[in-house]
One Martini backbone bead per residue (centre of mass of N, CA, C, O) as a GRO file, in nm:
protein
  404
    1UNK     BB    1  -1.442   2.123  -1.330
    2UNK     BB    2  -1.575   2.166  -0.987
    3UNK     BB    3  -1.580   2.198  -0.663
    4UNK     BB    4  -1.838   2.414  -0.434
    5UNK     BB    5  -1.828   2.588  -0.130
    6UNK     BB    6  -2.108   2.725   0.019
    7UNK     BB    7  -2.248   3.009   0.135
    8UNK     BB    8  -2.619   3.138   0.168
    9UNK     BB    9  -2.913   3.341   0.151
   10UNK     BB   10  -3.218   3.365   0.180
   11UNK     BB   11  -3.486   3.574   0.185
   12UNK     BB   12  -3.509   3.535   0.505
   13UNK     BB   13  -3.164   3.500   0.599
   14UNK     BB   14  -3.091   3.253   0.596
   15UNK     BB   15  -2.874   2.987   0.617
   16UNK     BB   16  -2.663   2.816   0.390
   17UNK     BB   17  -2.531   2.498   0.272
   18UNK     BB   18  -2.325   2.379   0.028
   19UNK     BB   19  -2.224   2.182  -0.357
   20UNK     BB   20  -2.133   2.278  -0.634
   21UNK     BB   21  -2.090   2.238  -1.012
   22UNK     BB   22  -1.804   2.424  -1.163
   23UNK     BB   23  -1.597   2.623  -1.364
   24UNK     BB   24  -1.686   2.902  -1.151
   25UNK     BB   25  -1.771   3.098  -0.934
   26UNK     BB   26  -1.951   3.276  -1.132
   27UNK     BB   27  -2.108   2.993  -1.171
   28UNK     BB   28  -2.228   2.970  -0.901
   29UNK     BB   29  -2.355   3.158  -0.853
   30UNK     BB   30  -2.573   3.228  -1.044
   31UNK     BB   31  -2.693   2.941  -0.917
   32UNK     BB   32  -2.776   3.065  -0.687
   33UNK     BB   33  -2.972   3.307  -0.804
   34UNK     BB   34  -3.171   3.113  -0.942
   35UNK     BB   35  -3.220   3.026  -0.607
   36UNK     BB   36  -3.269   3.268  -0.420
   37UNK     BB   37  -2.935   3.367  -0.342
   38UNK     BB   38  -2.697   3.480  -0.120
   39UNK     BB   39  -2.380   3.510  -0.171
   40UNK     BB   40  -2.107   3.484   0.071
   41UNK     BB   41  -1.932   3.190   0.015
   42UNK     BB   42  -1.667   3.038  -0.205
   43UNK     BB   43  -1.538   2.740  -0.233
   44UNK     BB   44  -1.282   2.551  -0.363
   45UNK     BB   45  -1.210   2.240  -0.274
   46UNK     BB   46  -0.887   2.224  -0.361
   47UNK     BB   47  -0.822   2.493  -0.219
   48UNK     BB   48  -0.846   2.374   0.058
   49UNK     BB   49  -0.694   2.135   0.058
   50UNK     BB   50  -0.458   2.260   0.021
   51UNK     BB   51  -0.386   2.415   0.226
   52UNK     BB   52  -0.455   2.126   0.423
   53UNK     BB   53  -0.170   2.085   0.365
   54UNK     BB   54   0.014   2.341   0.393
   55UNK     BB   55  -0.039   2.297   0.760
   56UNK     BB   56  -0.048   1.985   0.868
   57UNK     BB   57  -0.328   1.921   0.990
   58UNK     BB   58  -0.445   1.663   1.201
   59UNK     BB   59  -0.746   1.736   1.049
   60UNK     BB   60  -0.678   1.683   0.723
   61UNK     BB   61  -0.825   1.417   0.730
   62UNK     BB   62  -0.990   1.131   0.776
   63UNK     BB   63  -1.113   0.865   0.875
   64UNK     BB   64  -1.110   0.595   0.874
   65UNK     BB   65  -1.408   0.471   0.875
   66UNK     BB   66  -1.485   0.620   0.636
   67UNK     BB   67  -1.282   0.544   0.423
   68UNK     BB   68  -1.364   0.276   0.422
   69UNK     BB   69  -1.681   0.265   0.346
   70UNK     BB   70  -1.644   0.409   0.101
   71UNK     BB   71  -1.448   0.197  -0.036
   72UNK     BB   72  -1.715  -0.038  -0.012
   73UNK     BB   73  -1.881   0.109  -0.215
   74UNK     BB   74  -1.725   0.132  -0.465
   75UNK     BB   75  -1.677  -0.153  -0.484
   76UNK     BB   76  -1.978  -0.237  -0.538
   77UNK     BB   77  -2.072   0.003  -0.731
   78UNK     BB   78  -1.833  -0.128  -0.966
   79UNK     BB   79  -1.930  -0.431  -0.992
   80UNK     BB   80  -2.226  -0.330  -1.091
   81UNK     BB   81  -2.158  -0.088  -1.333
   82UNK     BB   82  -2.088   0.164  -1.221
   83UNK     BB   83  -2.034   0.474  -1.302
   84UNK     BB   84  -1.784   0.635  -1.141
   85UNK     BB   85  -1.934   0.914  -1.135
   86UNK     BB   86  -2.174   0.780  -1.004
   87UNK     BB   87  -2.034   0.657  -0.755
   88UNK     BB   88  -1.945   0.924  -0.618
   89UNK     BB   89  -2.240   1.070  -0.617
   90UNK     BB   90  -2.399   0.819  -0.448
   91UNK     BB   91  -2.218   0.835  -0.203
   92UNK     BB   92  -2.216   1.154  -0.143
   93UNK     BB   93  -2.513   1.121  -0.032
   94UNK     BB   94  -2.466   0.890   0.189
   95UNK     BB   95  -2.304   1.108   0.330
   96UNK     BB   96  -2.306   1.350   0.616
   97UNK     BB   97  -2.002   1.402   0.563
   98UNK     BB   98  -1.884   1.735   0.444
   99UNK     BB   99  -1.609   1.671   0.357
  100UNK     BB  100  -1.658   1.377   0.195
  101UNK     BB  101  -1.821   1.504  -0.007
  102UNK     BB  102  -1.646   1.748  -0.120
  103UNK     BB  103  -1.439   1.550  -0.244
  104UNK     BB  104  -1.596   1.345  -0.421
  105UNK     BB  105  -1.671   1.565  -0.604
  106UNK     BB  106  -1.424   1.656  -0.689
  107UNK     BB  107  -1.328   1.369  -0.786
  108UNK     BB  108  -1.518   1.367  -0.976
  109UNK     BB  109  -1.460   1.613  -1.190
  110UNK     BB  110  -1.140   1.478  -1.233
  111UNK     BB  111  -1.314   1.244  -1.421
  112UNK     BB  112  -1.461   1.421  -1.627
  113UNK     BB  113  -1.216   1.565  -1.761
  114UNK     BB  114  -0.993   1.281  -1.773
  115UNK     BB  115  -0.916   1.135  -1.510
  116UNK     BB  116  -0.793   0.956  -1.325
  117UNK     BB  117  -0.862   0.804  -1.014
  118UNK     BB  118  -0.565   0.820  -0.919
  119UNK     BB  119  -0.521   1.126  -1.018
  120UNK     BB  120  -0.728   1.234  -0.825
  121UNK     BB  121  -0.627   1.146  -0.526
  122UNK     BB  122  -0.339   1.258  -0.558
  123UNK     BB  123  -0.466   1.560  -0.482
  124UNK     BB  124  -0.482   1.410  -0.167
  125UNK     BB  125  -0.201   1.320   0.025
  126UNK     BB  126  -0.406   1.375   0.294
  127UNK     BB  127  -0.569   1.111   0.268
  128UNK     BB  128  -0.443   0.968   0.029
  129UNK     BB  129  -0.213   0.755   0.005
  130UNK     BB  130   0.049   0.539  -0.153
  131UNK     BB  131  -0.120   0.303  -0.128
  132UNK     BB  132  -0.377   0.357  -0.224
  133UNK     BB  133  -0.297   0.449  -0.532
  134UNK     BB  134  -0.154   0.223  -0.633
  135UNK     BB  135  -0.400   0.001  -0.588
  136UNK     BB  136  -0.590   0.157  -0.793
  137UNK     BB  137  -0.420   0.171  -1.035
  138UNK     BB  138  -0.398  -0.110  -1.098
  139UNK     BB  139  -0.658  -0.158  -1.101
  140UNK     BB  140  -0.715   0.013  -1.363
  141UNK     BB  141  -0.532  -0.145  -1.539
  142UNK     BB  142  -0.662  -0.474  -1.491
  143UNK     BB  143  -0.997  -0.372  -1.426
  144UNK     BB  144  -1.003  -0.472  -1.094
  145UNK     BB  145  -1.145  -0.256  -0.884
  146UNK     BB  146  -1.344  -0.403  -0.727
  147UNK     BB  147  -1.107  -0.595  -0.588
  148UNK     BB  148  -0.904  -0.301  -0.505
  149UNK     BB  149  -1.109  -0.203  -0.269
  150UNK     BB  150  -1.198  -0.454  -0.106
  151UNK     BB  151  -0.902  -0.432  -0.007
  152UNK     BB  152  -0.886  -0.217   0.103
  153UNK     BB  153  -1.109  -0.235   0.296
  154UNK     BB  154  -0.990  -0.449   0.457
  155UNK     BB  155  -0.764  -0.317   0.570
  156UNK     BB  156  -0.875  -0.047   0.702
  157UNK     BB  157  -1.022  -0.187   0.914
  158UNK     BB  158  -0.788  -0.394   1.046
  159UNK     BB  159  -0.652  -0.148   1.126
  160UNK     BB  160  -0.860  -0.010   1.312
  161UNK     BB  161  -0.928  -0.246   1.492
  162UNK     BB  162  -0.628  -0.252   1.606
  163UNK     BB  163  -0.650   0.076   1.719
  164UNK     BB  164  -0.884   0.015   1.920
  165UNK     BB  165  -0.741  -0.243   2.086
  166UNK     BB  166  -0.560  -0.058   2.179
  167UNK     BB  167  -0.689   0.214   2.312
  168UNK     BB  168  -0.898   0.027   2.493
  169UNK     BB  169  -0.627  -0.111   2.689
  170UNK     BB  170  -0.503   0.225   2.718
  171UNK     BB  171  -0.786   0.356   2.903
  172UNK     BB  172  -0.711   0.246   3.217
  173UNK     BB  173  -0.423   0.308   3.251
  174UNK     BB  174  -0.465   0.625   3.213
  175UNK     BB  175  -0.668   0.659   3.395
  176UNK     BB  176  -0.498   0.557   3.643
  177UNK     BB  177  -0.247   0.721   3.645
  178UNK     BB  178  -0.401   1.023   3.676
  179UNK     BB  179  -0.526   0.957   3.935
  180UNK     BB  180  -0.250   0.858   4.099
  181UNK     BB  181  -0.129   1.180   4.080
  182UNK     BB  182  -0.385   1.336   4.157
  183UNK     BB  183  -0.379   1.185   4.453
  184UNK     BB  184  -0.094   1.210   4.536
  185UNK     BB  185  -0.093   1.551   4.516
  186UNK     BB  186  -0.296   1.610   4.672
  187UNK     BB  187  -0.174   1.513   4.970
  188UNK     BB  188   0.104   1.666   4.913
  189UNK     BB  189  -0.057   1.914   4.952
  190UNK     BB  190  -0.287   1.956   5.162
  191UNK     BB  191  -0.286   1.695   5.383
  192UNK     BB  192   0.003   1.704   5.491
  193UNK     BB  193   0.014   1.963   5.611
  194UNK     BB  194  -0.215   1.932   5.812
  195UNK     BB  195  -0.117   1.715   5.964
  196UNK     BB  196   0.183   1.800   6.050
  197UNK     BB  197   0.094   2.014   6.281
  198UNK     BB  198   0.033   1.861   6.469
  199UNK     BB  199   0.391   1.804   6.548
  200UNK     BB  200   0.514   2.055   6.583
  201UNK     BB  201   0.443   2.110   6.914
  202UNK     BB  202   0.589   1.858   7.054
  203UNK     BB  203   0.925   1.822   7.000
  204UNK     BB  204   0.973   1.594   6.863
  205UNK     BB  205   1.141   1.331   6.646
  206UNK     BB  206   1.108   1.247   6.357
  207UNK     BB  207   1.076   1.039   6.112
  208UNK     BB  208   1.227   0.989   5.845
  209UNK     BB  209   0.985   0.949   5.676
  210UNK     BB  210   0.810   1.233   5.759
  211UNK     BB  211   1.037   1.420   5.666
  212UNK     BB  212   1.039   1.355   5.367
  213UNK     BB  213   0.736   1.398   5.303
  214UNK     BB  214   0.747   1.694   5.394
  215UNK     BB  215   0.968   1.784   5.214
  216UNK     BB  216   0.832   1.691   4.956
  217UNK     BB  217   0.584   1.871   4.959
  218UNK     BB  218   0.760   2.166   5.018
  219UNK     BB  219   0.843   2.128   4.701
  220UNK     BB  220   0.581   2.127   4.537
  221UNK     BB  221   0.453   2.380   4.657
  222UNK     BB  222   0.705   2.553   4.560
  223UNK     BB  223   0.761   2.454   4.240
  224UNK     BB  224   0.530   2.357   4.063
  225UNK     BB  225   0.570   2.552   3.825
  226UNK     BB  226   0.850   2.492   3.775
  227UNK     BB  227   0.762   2.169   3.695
  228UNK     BB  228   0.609   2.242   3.467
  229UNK     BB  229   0.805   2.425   3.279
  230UNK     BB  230   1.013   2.179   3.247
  231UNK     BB  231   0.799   1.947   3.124
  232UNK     BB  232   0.776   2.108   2.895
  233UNK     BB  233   1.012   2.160   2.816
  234UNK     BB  234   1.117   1.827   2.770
  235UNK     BB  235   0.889   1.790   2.532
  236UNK     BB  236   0.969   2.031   2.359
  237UNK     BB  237   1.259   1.920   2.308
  238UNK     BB  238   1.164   1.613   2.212
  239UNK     BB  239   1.013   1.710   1.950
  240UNK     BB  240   1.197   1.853   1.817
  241UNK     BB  241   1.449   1.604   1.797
  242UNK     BB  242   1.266   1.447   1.635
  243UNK     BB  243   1.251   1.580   1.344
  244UNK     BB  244   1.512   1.460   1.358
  245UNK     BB  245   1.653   1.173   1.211
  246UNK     BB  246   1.869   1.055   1.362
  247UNK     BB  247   1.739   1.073   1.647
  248UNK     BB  248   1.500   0.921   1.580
  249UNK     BB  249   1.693   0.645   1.527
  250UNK     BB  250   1.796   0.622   1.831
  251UNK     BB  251   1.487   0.616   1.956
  252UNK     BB  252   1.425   0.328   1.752
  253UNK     BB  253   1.652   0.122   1.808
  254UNK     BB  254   1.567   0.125   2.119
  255UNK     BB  255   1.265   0.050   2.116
  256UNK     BB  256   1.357  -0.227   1.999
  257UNK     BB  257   1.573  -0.316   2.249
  258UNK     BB  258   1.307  -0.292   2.427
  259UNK     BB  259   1.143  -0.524   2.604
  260UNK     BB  260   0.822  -0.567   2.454
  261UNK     BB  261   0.803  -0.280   2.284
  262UNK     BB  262   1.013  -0.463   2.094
  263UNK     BB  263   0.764  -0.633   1.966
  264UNK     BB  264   0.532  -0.466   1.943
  265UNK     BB  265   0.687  -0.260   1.704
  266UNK     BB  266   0.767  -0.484   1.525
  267UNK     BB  267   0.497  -0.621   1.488
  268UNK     BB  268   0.354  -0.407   1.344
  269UNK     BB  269   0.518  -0.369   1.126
  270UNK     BB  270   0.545  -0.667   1.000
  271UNK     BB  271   0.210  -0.650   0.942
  272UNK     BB  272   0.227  -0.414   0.769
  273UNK     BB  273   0.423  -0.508   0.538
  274UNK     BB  274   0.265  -0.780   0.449
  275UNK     BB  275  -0.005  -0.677   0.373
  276UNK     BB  276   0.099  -0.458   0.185
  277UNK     BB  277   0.266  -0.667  -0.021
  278UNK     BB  278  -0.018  -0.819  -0.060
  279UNK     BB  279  -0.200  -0.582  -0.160
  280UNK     BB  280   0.030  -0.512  -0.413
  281UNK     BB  281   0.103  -0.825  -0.504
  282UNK     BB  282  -0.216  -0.861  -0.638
  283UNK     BB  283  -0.215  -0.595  -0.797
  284UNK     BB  284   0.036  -0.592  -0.972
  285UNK     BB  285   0.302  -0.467  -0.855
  286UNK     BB  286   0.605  -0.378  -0.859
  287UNK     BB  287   0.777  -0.481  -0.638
  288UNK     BB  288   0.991  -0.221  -0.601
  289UNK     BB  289   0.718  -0.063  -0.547
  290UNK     BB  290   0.603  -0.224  -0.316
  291UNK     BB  291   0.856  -0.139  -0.120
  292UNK     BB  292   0.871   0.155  -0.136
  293UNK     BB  293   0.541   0.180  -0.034
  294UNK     BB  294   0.605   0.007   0.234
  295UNK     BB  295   0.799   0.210   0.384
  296UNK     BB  296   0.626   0.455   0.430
  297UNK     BB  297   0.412   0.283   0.647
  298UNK     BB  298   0.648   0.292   0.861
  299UNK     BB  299   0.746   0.364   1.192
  300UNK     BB  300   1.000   0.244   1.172
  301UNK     BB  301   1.330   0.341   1.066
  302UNK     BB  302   1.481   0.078   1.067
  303UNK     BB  303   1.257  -0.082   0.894
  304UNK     BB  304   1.257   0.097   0.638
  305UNK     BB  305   1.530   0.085   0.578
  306UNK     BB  306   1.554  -0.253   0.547
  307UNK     BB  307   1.375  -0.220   0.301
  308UNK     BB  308   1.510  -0.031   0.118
  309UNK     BB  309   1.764  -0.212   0.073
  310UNK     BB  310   1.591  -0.441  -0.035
  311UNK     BB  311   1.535  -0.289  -0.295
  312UNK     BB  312   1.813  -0.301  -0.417
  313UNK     BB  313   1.873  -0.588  -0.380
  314UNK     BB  314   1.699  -0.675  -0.593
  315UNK     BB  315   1.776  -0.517  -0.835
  316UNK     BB  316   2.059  -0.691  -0.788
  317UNK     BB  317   1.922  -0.998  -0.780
  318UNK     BB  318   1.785  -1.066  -0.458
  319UNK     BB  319   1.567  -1.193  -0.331
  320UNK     BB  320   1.367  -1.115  -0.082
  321UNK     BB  321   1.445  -1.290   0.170
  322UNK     BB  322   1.722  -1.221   0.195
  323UNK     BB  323   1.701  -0.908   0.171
  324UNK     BB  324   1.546  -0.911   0.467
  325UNK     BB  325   1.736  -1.059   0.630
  326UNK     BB  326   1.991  -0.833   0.637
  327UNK     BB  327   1.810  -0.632   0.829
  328UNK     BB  328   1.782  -0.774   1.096
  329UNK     BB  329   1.408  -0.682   1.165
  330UNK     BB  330   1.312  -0.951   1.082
  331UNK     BB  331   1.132  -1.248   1.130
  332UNK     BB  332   1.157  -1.538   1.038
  333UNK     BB  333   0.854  -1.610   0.931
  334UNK     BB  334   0.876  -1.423   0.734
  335UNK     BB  335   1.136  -1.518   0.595
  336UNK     BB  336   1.000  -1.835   0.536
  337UNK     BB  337   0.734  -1.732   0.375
  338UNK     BB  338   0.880  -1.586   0.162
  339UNK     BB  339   1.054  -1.826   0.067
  340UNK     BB  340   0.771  -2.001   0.030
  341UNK     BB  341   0.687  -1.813  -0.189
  342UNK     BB  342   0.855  -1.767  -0.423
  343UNK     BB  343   0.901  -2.112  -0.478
  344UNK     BB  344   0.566  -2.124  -0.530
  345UNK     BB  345   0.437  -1.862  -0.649
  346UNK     BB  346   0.289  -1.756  -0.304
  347UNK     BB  347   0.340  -1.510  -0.192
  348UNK     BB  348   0.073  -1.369  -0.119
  349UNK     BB  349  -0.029  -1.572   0.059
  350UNK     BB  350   0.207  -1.545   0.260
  351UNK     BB  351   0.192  -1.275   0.353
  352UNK     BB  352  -0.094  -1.337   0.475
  353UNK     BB  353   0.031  -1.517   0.693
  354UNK     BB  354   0.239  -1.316   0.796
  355UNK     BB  355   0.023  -1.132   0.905
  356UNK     BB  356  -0.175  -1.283   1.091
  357UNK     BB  357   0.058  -1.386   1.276
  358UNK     BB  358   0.130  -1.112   1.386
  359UNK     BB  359  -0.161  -1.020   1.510
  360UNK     BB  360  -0.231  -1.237   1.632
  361UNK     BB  361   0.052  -1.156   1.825
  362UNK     BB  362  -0.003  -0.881   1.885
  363UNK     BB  363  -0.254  -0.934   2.066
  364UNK     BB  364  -0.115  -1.129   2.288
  365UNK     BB  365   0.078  -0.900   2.386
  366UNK     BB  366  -0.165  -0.693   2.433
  367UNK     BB  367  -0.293  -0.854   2.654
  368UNK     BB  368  -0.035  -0.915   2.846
  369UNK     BB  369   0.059  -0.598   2.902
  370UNK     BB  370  -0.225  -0.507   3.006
  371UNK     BB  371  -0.262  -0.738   3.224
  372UNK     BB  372  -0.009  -0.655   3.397
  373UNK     BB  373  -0.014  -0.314   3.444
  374UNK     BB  374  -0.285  -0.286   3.605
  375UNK     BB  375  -0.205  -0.393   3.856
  376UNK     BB  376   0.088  -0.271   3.912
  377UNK     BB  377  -0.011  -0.015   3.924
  378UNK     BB  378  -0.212  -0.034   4.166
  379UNK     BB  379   0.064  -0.111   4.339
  380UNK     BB  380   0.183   0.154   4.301
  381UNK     BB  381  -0.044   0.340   4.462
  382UNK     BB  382  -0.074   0.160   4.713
  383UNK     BB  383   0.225   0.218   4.802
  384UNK     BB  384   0.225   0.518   4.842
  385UNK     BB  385  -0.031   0.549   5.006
  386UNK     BB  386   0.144   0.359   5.226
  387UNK     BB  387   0.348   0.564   5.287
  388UNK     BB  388   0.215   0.800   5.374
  389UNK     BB  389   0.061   0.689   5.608
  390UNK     BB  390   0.308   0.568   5.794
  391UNK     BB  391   0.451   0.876   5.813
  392UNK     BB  392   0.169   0.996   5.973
  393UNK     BB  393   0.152   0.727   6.190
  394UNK     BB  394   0.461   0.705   6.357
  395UNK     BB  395   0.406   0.992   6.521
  396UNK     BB  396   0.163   0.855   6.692
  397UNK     BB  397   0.309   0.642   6.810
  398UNK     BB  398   0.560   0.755   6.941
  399UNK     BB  399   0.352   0.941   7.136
  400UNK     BB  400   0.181   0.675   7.260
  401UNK     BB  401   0.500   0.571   7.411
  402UNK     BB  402   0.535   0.854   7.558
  403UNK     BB  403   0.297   0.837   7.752
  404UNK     BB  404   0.316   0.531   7.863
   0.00000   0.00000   0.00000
């Protein structure tokens, strides 16, 4: 059985769509016609889930924001002994969107038919990751479904959370450097040309600032086009060079050495890796499987690749705490908590607090870093516009010392 996605035509023309579950589109068609509808497309949602995996587009995924309510719905309705199959339908019912309702149907499907809930979700690798598969399978495992549910909701908030105070942060900087752009281009291209007409004709000598000014507007008028092309070049020619492992790992180590950059970056990371092995071996995933799927969560590759090596170096019989030392990636804090999280049996407990840790450290670097950015644009904006005005304003003066 499928869940599987129809438009169709009722007596009077009118379009409808919605989402049946049957054995085959023929069996879906049927009950169309049942229905006094005419099929107009069937679609499997498996069948186009699959599709928009092997197309990898940005927006093959659901929202985090969805993805956590959701999971926080199957948390409660699992708790209170709702069967799973019920508690999937009763989600899709009260979801708005389209296309998380007919997921939601589609591995209801595959648990009727008796697979696990993770071997269901495993069928979407591009909704749900290998932390949340992992986590729920470990959950099925151990009968404690709806508290590792509960816990995969808190962490998708967390995240959630996280990443709306930087984009929050990041709209007023992005939005003052488009205007600070936009309006020295305005300037450059229109404005300057129109008033240095004006001493054209006077036959003085002007001001080294003032040529600077005019040169430089002159340049921007004739290659405009040019220089959007050059621009285009150079994104997509780092786009491209992204896609190899080597540059990227070039692009990622010079990034974390560099100043308060790679403090964020590293930080976001160190909090993003504890959090996972927190919620990884609370769920009683076994360590070195666990540090497989928290490398994977890792954005950047030297830290990813140190946590690879430190799951080597555990296999070979050490310790996390050392194991993680050696990658010389992360901050003392994580291993002193991880090596006091071994030695007392706390590990869990210890991740959760060097996760905390971290988050709170980077909420404070995040917002000193975009509080002072902010001025700082500001008196850059002011000062190039300062620059422009004194330009147009020197041969003004110049030429009032010679008539006096």
């Amino acid at each position: 059985m499928g869940a599987y996605e129809y438009t169709a035509l009722n007596p009077k023309g009118s379009q409808k769509k919605g989402i049946l579950e049957g054995d085959s589109s023929r069996q879906i068609r049927q009950q169309l016609k049942e229905q006094n509808l005419v099929p107009v497309t069937i679609v499997e949602v498996a069948q186009r889930e699959r599709k928009q995996q092997e197309k990898k587009s940005l927006f093959s995924g659901i929202s985090v924001m969805a993805l956590a309510l959701m999971t926080r719905q199957l948390a409660t309705l699992s708790r209170s002994g709702t069967p799973l199959a019920d508690a999937l339908t009763t989600v899709s019912r009260q979801t708005d969107k389209p296309r998380l309702k007919s997921l939601l149907l589609a591995i209801r499907s595959q648990i009727l038919e008796g697979h696990s809930l993770a071997d269901a979700l495993a069928s979407f690798p591009h909704v749900f990751d290998k932390l949340y598969i992992a986590t729920v399978k470990a959950g099925e495992q151990s009968g404690h479904l709806d508290l590792v549910l509960e816990r995969m909701a808190d962490y998708t908030e967390t995240r959630q959370q996280m990443r709306q105070k930087v984009q929050l942060a990041l709209l007023y900087p992005v939005i003052l450097t488009l205007m600070a752009v936009l309006v020295v281009g305005a300037l450059l291209a229109f404005v300057v040309p129109e008033v240095v007409q004006v001493f054209e004709n006077t036959g003085q000598t002007l001001p080294w600032l003032t040529r600077a000014l005019i040169a430089t507007s002159d340049f921007l008028r004739a290659n405009i086009i040019f220089i959007f092309i050059f621009i285009a070049i150079i994104i997509a020619s780092f786009s491209w060079l992204m896609k190899k492992e080597a540059f990227r790992l070039r692009i990622h180590r010079l990034t974390l050495r560099t100043p308060v950059v790679g403090s964020l970056i590293g930080g976001m990371n160190t909090a993003r890796l504890a959090r996972t092995l927190s919620i990884l071996n609370a769920s009683n995933v076994p360590l070195l499987d666990a540090l497989h799927i928290s490398s994977e969560v890792l954005s950047s590759l030297p830290m990813q690749h140190a946590v690879e090596r430190a799951a080597i170096r555990v296999r070979e019989g050490t310790n996390l705490a050392q194991a993680l030392e050696e990658g010389k990636c992360f901050p003392p804090i994580l291993i002193q908590l991880v090596s006091g999280g071994e030695a007392s049996g706390e590990l869990e407990q210890m991740l959760e607090h060097a996760a905390n840790s971290q988050e709170r450290e980077l909420q404070t670097i995040i917002a000193t870093l975009f509080g002072l950015l902010e001025p700082l644009l500001i008196l850059t904006m002011g000062g190039i516009v300062l620059v422009i005005v004194l330009a147009i304003l020197l041969p003004i003066f110049e030429l009032n010392q010679l008539v006096q």
